[in-house]
C-alpha positions in Angstrom: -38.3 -5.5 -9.2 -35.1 -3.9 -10.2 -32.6 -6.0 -11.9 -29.2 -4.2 -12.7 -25.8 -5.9 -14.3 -22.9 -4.0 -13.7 -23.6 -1.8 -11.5 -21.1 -1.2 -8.7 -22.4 0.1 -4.9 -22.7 3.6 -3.9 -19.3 5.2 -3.5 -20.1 6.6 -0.1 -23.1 8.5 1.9 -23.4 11.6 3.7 -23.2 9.1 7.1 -19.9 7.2 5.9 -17.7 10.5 4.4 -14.0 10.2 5.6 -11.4 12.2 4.5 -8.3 10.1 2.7 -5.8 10.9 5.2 -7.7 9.2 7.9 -6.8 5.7 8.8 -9.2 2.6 7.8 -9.7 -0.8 8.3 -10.5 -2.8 6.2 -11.2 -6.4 5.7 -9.9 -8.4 2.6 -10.3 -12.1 1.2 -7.4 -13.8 0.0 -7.2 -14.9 -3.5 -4.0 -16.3 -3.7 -0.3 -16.4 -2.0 3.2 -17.7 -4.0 6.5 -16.6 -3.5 8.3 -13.3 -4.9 9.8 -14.0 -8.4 13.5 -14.1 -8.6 15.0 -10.7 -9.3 18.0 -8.9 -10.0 17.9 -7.3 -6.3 18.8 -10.1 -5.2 19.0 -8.4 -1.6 15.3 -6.9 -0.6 12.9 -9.0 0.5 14.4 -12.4 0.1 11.9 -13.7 2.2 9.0 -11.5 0.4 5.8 -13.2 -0.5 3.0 -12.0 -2.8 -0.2 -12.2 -1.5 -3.2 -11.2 -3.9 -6.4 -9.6 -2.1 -10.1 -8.9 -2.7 -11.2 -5.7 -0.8 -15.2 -6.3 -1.0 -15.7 -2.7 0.0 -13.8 -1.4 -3.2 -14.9 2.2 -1.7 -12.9 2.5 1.8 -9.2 2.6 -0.2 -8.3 5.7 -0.7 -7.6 7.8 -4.0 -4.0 7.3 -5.3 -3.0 4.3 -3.4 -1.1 3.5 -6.3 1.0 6.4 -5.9 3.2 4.5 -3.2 2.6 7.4 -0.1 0.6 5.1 2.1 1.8 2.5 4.4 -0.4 -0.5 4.7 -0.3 -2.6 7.6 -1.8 -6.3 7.7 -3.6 -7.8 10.4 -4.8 -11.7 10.5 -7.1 -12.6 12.5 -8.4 -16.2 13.0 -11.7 -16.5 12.0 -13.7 -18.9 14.4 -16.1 -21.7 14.2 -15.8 -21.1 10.6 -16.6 -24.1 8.2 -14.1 -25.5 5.3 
């Protein structure tokens, strides 16, 4: 038996290689949704809301998401027969 703390999964194999300029999906939980806080530009996205998500498969974002050149589109989908 192998027990290991900390240890995060395998970044990616030979059979799951993508290059970072290639669309993904991706599913995500969500952790939590509130409205945007009050700012001074009062006129973007005064309807905004700010929705906090877990992406289980850390690996599939790509490098420098942060960096504010992708677009990321959402998608909901209903999950069915699903218990509360």
């Amino acid at each position: 038996m192998r027990i290991v703390i900390g240890e995060t999964n395998e970044i990616s194999s030979a059979g799951q290689y993508r290059l970072d300029n290639e669309p993904v999906s991706v599913e995500a939980r969500l952790l939590e949704i509130r409205d945007r806080r009050e700012s001074t530009d009062s006129g973007k996205a005064a309807s905004g809301r700010v929705i906090t998500l877990l992406v289980p498969e850390g690996q599939k974002i790509p490098r420098g998401i942060e960096s504010g050149d992708y677009r990321i589109y959402l998608r909901f989908v209903h999950r069915r027969n699903a218990r509360v």
